[in-house]
Structures are given as C-alpha cells and as structure tokens.
TIVO-2410 file (N, C-alpha, C; in nm, 3 decimals):
# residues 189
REC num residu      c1      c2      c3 atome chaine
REC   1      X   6.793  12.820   3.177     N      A
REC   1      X   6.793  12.678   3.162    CA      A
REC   1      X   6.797  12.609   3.298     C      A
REC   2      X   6.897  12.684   3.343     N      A
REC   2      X   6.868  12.625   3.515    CA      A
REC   2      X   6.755  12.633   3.573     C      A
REC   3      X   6.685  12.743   3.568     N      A
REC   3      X   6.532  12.735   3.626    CA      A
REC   3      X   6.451  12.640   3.552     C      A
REC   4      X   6.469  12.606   3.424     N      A
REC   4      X   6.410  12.524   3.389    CA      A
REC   4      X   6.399  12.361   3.415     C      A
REC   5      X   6.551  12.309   3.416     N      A
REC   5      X   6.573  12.207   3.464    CA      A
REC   5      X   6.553  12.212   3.649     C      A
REC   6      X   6.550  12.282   3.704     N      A
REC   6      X   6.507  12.310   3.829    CA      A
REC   6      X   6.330  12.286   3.875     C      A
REC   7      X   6.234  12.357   3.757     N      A
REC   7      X   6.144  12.334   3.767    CA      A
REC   7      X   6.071  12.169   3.724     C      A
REC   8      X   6.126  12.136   3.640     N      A
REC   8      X   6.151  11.992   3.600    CA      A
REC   8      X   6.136  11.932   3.693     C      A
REC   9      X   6.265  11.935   3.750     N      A
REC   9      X   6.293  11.845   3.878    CA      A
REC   9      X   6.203  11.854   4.018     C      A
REC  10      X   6.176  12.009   4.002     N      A
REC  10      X   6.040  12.039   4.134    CA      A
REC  10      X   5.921  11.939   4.084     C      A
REC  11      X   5.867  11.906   3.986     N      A
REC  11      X   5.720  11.885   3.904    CA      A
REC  11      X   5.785  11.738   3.942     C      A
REC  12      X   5.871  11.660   3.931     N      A
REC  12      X   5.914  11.517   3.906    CA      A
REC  12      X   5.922  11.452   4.079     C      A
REC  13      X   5.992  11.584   4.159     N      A
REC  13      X   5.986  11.558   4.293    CA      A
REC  13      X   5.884  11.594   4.354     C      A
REC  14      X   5.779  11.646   4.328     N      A
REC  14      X   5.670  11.693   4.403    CA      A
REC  14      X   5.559  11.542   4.366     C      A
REC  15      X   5.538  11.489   4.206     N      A
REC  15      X   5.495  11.353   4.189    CA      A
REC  15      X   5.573  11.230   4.232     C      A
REC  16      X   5.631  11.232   4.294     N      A
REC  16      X   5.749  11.090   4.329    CA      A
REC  16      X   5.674  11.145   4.498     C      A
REC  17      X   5.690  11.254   4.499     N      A
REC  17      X   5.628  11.261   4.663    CA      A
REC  17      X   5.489  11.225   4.666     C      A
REC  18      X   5.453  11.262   4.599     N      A
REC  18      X   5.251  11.214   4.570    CA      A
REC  18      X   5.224  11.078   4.562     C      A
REC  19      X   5.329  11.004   4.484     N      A
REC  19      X   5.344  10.861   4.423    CA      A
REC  19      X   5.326  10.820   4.550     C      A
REC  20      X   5.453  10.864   4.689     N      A
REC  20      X   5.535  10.798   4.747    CA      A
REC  20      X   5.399  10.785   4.839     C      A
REC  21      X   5.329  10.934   4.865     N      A
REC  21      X   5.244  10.947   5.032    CA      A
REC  21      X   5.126  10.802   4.953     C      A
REC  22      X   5.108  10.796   4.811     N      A
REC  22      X   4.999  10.737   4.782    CA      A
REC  22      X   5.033  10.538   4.821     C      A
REC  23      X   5.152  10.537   4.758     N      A
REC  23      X   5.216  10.428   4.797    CA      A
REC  23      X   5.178  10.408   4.978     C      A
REC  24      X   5.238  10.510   5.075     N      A
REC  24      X   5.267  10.490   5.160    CA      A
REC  24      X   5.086  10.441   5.255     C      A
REC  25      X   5.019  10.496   5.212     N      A
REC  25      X   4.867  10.485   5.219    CA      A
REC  25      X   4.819  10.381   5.222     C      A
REC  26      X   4.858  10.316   5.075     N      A
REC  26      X   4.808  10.181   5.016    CA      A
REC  26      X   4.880  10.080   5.136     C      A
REC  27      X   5.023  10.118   5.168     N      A
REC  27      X   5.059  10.040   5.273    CA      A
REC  27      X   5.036  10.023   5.429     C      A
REC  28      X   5.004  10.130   5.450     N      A
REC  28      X   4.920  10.142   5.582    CA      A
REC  28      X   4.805  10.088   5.596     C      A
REC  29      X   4.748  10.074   5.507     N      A
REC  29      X   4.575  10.040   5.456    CA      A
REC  29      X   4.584   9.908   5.476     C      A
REC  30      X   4.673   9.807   5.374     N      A
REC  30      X   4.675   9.628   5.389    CA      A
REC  30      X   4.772   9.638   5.496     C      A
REC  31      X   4.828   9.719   5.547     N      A
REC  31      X   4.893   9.678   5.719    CA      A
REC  31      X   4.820   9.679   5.791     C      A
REC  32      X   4.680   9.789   5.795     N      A
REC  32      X   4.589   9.729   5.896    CA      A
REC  32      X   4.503   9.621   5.898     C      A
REC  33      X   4.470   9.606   5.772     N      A
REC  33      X   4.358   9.477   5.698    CA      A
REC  33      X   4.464   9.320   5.741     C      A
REC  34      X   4.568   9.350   5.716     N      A
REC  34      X   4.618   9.265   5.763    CA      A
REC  34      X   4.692   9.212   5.887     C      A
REC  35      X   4.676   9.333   6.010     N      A
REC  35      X   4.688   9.308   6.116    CA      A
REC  35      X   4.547   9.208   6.165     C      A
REC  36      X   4.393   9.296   6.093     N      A
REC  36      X   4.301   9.250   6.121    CA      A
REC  36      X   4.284   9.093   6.134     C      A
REC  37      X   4.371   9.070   6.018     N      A
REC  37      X   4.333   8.960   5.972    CA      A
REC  37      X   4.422   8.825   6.041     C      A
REC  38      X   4.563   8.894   6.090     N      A
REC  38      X   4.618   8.803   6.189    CA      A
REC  38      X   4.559   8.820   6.280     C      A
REC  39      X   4.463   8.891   6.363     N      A
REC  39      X   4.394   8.886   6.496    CA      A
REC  39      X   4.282   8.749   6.441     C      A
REC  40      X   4.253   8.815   6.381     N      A
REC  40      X   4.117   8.679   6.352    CA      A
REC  40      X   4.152   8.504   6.330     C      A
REC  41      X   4.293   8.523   6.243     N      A
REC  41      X   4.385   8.364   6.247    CA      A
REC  41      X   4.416   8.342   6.378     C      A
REC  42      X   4.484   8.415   6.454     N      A
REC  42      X   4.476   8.392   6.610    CA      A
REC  42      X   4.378   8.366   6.691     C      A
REC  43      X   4.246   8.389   6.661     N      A
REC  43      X   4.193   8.354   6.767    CA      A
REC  43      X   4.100   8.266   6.656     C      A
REC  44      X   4.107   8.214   6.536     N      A
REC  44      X   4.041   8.068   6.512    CA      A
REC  44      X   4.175   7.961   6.546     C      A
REC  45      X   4.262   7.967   6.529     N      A
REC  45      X   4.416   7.919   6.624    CA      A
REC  45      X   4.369   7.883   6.720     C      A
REC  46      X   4.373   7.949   6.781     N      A
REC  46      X   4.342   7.901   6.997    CA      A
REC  46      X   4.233   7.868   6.979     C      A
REC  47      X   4.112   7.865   6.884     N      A
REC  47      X   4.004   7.768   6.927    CA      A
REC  47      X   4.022   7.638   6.844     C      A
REC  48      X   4.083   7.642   6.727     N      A
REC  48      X   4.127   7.514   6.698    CA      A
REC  48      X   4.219   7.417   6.759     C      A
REC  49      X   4.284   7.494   6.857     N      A
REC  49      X   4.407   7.457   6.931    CA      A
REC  49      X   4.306   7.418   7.103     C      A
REC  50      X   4.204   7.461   7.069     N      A
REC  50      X   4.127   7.452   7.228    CA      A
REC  50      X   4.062   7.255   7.162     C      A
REC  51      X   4.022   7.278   7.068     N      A
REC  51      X   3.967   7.147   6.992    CA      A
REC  51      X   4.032   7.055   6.983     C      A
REC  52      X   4.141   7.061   6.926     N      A
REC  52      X   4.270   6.938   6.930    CA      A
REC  52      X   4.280   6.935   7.107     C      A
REC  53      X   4.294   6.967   7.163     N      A
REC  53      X   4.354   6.937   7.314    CA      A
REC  53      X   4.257   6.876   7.336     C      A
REC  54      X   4.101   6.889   7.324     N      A
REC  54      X   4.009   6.827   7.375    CA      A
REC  54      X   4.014   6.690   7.318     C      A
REC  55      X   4.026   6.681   7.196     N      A
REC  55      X   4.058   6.581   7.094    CA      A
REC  55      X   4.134   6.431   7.121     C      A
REC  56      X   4.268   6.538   7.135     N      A
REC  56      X   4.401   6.448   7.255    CA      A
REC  56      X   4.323   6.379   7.342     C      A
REC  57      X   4.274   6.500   7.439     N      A
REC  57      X   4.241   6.441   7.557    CA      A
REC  57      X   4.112   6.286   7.580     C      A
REC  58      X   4.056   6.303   7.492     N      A
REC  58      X   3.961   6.250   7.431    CA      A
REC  58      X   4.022   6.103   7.422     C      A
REC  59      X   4.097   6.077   7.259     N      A
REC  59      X   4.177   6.001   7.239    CA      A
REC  59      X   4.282   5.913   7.362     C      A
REC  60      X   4.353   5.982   7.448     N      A
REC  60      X   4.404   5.960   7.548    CA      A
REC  60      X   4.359   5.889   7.664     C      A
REC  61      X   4.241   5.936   7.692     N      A
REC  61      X   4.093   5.907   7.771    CA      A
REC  61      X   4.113   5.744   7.689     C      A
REC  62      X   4.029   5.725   7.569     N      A
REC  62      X   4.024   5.601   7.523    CA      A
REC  62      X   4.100   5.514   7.534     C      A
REC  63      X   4.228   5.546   7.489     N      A
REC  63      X   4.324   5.436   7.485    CA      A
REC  63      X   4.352   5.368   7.684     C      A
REC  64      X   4.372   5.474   7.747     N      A
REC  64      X   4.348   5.443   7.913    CA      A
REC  64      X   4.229   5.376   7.923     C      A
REC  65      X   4.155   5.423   7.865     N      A
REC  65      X   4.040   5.300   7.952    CA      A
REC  65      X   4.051   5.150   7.832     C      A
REC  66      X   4.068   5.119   7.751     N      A
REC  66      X   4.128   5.045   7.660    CA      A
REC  66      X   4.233   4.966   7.711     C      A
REC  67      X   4.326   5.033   7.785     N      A
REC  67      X   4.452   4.942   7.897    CA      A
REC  67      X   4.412   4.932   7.996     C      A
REC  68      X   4.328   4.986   8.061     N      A
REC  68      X   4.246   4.891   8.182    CA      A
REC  68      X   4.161   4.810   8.147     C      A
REC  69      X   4.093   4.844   8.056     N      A
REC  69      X   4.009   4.674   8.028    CA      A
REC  69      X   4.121   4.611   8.008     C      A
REC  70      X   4.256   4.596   7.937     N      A
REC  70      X   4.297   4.487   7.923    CA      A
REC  70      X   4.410   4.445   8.089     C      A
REC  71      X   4.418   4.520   8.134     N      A
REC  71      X   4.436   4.432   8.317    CA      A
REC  71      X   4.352   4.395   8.355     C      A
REC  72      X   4.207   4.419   8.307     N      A
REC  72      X   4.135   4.337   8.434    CA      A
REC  72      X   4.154   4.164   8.452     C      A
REC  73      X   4.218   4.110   8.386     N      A
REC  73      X   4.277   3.952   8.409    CA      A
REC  73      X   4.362   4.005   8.503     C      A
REC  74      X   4.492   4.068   8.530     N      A
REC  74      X   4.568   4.070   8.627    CA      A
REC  74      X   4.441   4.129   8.751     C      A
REC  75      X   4.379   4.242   8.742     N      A
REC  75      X   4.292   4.272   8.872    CA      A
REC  75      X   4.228   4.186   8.892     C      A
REC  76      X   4.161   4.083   8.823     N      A
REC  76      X   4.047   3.958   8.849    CA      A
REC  76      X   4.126   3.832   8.987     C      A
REC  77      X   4.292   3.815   8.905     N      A
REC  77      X   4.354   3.715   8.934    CA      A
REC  77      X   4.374   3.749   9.039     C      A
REC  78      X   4.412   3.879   9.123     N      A
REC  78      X   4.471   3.984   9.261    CA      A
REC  78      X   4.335   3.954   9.382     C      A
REC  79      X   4.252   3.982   9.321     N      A
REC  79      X   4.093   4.002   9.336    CA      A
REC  79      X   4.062   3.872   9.400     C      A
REC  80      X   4.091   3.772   9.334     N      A
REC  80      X   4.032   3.626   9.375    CA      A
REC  80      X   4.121   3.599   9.491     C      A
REC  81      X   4.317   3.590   9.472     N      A
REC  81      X   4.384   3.552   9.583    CA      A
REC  81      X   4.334   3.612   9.671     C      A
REC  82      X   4.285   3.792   9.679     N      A
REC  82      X   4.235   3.837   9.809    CA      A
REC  82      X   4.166   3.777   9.866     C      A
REC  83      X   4.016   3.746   9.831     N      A
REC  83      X   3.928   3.686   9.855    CA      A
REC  83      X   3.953   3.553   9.938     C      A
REC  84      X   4.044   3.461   9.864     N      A
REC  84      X   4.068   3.339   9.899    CA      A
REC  84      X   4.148   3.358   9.999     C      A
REC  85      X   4.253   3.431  10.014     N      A
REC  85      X   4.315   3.421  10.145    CA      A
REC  85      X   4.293   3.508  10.303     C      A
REC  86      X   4.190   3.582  10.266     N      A
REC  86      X   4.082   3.617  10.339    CA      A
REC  86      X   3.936   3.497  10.418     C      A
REC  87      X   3.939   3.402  10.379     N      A
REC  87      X   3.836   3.342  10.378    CA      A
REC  87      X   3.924   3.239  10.462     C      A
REC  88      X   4.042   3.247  10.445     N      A
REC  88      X   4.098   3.141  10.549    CA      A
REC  88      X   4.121   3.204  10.679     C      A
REC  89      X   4.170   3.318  10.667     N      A
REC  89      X   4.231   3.416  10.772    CA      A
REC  89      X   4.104   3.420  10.901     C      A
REC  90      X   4.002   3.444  10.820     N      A
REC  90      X   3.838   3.468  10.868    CA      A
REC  90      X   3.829   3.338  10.985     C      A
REC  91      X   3.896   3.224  10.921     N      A
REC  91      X   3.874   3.139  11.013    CA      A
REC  91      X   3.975   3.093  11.082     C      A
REC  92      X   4.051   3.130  11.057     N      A
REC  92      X   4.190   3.130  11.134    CA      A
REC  92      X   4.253   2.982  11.124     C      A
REC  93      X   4.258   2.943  10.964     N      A
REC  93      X   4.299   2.831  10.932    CA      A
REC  93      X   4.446   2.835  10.891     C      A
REC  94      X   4.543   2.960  10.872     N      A
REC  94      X   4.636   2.969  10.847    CA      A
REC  94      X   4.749   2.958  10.946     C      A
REC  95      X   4.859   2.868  10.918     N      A
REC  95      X   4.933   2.836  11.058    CA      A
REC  95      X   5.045   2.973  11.044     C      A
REC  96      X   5.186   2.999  11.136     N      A
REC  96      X   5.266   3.084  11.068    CA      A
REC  96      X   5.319   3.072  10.957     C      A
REC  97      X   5.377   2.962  10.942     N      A
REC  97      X   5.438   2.902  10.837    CA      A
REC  97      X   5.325   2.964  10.694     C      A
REC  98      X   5.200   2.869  10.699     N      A
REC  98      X   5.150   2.923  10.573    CA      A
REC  98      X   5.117   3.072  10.552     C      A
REC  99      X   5.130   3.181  10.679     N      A
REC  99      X   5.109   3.318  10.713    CA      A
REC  99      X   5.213   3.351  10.627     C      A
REC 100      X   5.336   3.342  10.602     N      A
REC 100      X   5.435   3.357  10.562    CA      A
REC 100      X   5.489   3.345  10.426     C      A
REC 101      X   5.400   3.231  10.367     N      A
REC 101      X   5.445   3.190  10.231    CA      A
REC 101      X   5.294   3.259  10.171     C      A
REC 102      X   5.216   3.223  10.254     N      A
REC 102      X   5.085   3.356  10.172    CA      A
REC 102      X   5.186   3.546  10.156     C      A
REC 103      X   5.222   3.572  10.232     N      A
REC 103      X   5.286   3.696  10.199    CA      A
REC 103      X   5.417   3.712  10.101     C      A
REC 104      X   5.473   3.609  10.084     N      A
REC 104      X   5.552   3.568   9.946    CA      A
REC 104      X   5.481   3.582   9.801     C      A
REC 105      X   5.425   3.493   9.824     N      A
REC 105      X   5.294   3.542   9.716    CA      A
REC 105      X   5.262   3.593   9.659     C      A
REC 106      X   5.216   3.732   9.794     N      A
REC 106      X   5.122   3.853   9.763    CA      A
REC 106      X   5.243   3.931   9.704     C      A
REC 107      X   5.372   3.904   9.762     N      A
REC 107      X   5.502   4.022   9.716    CA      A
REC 107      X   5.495   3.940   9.580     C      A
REC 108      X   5.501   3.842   9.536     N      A
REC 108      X   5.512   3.801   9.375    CA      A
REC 108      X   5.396   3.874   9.332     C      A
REC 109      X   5.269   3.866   9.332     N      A
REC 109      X   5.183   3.920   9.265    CA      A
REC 109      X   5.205   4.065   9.242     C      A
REC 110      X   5.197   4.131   9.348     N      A
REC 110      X   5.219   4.265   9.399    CA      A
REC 110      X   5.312   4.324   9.272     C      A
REC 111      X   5.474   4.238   9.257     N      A
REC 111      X   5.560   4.259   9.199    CA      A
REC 111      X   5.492   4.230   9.041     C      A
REC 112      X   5.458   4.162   8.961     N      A
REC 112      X   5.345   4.128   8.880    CA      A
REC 112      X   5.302   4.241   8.849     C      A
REC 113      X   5.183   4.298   8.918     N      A
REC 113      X   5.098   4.385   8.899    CA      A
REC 113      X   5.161   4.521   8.856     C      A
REC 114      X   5.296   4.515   8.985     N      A
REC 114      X   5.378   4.648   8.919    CA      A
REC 114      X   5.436   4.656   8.780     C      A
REC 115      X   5.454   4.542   8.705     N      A
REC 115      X   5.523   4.515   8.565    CA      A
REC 115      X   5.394   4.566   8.496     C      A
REC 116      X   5.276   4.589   8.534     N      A
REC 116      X   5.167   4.665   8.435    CA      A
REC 116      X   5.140   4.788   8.455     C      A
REC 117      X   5.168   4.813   8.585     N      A
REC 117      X   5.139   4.968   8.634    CA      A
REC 117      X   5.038   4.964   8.721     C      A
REC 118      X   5.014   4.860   8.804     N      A
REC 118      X   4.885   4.843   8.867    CA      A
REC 118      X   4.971   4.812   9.024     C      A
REC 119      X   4.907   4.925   9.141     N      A
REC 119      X   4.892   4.932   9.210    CA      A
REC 119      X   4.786   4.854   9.315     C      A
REC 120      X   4.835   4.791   9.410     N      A
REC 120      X   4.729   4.720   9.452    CA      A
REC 120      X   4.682   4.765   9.623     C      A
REC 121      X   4.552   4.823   9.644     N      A
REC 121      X   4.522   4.894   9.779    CA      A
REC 121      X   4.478   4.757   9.873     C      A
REC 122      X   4.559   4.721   9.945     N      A
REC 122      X   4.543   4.605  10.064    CA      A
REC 122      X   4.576   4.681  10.209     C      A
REC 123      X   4.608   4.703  10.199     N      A
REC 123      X   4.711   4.749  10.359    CA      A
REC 123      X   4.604   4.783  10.448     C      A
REC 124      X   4.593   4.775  10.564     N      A
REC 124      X   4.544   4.808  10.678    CA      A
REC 124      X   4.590   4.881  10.788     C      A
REC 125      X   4.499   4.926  10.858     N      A
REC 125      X   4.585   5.019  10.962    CA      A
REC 125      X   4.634   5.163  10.876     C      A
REC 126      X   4.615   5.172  10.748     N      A
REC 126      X   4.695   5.295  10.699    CA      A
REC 126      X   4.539   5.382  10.759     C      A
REC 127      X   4.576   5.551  10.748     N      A
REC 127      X   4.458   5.670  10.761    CA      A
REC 127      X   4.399   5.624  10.656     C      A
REC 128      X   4.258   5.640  10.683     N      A
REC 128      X   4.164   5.618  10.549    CA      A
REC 128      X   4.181   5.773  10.476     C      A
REC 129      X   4.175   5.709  10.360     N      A
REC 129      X   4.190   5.838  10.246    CA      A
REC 129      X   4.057   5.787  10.166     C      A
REC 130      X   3.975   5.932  10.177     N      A
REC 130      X   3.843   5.885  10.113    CA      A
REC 130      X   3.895   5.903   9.899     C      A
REC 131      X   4.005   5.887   9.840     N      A
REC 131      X   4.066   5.871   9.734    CA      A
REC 131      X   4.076   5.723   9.693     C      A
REC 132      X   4.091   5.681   9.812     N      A
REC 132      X   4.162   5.559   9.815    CA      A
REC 132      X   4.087   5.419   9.880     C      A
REC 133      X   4.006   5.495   9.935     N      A
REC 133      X   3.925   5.383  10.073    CA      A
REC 133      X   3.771   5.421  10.038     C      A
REC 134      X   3.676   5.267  10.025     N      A
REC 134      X   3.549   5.354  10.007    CA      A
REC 134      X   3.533   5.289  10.207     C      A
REC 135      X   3.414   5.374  10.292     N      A
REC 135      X   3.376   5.335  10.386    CA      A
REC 135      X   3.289   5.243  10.390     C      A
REC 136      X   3.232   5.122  10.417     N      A
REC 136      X   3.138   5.015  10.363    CA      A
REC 136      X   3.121   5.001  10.509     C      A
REC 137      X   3.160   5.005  10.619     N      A
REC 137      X   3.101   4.987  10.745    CA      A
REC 137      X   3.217   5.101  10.844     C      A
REC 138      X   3.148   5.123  10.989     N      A
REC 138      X   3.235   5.237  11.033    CA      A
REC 138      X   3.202   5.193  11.177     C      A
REC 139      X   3.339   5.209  11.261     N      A
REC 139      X   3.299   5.200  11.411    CA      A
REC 139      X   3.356   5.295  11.489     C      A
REC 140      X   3.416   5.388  11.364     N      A
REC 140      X   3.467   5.546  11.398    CA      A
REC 140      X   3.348   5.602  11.533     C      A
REC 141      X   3.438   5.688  11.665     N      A
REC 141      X   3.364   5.766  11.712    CA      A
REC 141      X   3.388   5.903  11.666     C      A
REC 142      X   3.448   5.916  11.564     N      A
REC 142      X   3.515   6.060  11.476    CA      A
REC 142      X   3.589   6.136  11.594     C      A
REC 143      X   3.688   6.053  11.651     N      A
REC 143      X   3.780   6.104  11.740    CA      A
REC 143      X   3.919   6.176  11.658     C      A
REC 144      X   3.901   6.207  11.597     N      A
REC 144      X   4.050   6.249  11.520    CA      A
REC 144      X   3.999   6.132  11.352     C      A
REC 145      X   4.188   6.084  11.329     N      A
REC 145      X   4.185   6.092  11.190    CA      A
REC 145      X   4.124   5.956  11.214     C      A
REC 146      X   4.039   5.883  11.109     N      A
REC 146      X   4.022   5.753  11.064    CA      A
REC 146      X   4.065   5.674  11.025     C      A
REC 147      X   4.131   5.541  11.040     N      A
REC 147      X   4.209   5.491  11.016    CA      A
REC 147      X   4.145   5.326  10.940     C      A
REC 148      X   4.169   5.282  10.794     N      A
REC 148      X   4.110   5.180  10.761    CA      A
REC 148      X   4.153   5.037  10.827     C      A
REC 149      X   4.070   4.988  10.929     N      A
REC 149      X   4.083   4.853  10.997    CA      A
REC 149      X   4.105   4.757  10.894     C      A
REC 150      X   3.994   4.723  10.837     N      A
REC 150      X   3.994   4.603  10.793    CA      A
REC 150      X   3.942   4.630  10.622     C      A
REC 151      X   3.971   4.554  10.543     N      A
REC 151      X   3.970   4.553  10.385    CA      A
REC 151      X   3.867   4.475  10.360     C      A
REC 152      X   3.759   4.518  10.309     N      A
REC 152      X   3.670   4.391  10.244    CA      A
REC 152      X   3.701   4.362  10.126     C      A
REC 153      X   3.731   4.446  10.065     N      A
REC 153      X   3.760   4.400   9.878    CA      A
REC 153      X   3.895   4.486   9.839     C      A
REC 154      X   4.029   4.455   9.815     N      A
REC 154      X   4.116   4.528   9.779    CA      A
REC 154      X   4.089   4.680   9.677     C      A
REC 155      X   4.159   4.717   9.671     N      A
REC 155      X   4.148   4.833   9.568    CA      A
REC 155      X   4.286   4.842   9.452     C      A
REC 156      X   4.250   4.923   9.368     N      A
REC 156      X   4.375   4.909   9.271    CA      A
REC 156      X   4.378   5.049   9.216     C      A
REC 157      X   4.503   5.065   9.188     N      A
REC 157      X   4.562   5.197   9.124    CA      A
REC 157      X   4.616   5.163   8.996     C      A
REC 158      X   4.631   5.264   8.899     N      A
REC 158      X   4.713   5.248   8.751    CA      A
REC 158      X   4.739   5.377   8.720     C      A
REC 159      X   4.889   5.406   8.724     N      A
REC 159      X   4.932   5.512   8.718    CA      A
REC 159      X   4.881   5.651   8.754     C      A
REC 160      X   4.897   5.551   8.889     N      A
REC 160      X   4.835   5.686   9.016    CA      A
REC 160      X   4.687   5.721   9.030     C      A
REC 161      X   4.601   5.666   8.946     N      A
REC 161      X   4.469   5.686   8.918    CA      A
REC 161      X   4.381   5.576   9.003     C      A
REC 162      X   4.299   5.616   9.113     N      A
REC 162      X   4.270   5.520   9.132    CA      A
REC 162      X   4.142   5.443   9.076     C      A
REC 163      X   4.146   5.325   9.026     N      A
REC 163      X   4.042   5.236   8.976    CA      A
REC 163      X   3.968   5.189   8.967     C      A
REC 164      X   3.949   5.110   9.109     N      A
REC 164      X   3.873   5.107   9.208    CA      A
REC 164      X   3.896   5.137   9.365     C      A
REC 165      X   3.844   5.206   9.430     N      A
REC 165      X   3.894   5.234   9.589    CA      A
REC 165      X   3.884   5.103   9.642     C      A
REC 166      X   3.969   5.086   9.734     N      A
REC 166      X   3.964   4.951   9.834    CA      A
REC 166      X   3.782   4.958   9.938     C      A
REC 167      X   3.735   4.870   9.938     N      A
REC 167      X   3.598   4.883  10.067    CA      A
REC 167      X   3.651   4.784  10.204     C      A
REC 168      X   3.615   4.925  10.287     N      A
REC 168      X   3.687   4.941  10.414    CA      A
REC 168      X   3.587   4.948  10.491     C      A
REC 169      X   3.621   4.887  10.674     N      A
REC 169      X   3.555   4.933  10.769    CA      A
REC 169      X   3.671   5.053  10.822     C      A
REC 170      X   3.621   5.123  10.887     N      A
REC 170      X   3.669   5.245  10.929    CA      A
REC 170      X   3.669   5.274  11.132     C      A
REC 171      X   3.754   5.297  11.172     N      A
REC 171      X   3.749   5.347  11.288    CA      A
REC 171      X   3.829   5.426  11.318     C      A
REC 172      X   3.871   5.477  11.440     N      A
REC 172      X   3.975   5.540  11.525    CA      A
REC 172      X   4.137   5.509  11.519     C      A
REC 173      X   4.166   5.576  11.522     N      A
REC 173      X   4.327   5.582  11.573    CA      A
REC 173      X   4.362   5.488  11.665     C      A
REC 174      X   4.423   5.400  11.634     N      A
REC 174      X   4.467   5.309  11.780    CA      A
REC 174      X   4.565   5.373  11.920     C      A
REC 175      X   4.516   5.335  11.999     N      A
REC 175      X   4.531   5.354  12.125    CA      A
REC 175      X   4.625   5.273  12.189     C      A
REC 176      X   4.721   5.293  12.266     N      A
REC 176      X   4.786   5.232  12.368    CA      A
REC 176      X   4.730   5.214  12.494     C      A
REC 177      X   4.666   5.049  12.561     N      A
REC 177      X   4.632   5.013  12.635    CA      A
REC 177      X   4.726   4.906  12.733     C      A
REC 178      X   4.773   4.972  12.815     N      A
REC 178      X   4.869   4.899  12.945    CA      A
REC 178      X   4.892   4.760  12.808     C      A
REC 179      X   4.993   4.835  12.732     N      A
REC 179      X   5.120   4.748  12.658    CA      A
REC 179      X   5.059   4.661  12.541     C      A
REC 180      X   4.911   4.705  12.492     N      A
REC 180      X   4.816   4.642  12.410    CA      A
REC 180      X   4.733   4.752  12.307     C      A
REC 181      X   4.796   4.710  12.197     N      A
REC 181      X   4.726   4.820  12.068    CA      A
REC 181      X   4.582   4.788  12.073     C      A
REC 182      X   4.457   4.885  12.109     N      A
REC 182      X   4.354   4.862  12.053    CA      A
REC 182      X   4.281   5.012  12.009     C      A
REC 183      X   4.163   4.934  11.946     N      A
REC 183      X   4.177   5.103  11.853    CA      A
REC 183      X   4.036   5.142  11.941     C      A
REC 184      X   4.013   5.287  11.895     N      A
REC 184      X   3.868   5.337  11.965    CA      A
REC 184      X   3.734   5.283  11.892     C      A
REC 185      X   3.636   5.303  11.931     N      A
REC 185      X   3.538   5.213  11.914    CA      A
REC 185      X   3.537   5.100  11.858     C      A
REC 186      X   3.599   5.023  11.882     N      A
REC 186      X   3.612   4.874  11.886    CA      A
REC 186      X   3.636   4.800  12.023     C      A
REC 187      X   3.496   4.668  11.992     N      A
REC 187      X   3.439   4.643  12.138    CA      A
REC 187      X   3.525   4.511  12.148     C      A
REC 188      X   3.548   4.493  12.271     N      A
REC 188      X   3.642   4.359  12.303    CA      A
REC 188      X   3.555   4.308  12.382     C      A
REC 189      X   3.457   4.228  12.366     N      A
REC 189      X   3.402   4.147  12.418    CA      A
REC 189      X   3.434   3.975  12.492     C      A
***
C-alpha cells in the first residue's frame, strides 16, 4: 500500500512538475513579449515626449513674441525720447541744467521699462558686443577691442533676449592724450 500511495504521489508530483515547467514557460514567454513591448512604449514615450517639448517650445515661442508686440508702445515711447533728445544734443542746444533733468527722465523711463522687463541699450563708450551693438558706421583701426562711440538708434532687451541691437558707430579703445581722453581713429580736426 505504501508503494502504492508512493507511486500516486510520484505520478501527481512528476504532473505538478510538468504543470509547473509548463506554467513556468508560459511565463517566461509574456515576460519577454512584454519586455518587448515596454521597449517599444519607451521609445514611442521619448518621441512623444520629443513632440510635446517642441510643442511647449512652440507655444512659449508664441506667447513671447505676443508680449513683445504688446511693449512695443513702451519701446516706441523710449525710441522717440531717444531720438528727440539726441537731436538737441546734435546741436548742442542743451544747457547743464537741462543735461541733467534730461537724465532724470531717462532714469524714470529706464525705471518704467524695467517694470516690463525691457532693457534699454543706450550707453556709450561700453566694448561693442556684436549681441548687443549692430555696427552701422566704423572708424575702428582694429587696434584691440572695439568700443561703441556713439548710438544711432537705442537697442532693447526683454528678459535677456536681445530685441533689437542698439546701431552703433564703432572705434578704438580710448587713449590717454597729455591729460585728454581721445579714442583711436578719430580725427580732431
């Protein structure tokens, strides 16, 4: 009887082992089909994920240029004082006094412009940065670095981007002359 219930149990454990390798098969089988198949979700993932970023970027793009059209009233208004207080300077109609309250002004506007995010490129004498400075005339002898003289049309920045470059004449590094700044190729006639 013992061999019998022994053999029983061999025939019951030898199919539970058959069951088990067959089981174990079937599971190896959709473990690879389905490794396959997370490789393939992964990489339509990262290209759907390559699409949305472009998307963003896209969107993002729009709305920025969407908030610069709506400064160009503040750049128009910056734009004109330049102009206008240039046109006096040109003729040298400004006394100190009005030298002075024109640069009040420009710090109100200036301050203005910063409440939008708008940067405004005026300054002179800074190194020309071809980022920042377009060259529109040059009296550079390309002695070293270039330095923007004079501003024809301001420039503007918006969050670091620049908008339009300032248009610049361009020359030399200024020079120390027996106790008198003048720059290189620029003629003193």
């Amino acid at each position: 009887m013992w061999n019998k219930i022994k053999g029983i149990l061999s025939i019951r454990l030898f199919e539970w082992r058959k069951d088990t390798a067959k089981r174990l098969d079937s599971i190896e089988k959709n473990s690879v089909e389905l490794v396959g198949e997370l490789k393939d979700l992964k990489k339509m993932l990262r290209k759907h994920g390559i699409v949305i970023e472009a998307f963003k970027s896209d969107i993002i793009d729009r709305f920025d240029r969407k908030e610069v059209e709506g400064l160009q009233p503040y750049v128009d208004m910056a734009d004109n004082f330049f102009h206008l207080i240039n046109s006096f300077k040109d003729r040298d109609e400004l006394s100190t006094g009005q030298s002075e309250a024109v640069e009040i002004v420009w710090q109100k506007i200036e301050t203005l412009l910063l409440t939008v995010g708008i940067e405004m490129i005026r300054q002179e004498g800074l190194c020309f940065d071809p980022k920042m400075h377009e060259a529109v005339e040059s009296i550079s002898q390309h002695c070293g670095n270039p330095v923007a003289l004079k501003i024809f049309q301001a420039g503007f920045m918006w969050k670091g981007n620049v908008i339009r470059p300032a248009k610049v004449r361009i020359g030399d590094m200024p020079v120390a002359d027996d106790g008198q700044m003048s720059y290189k190729g620029e003629n003193h006639e």
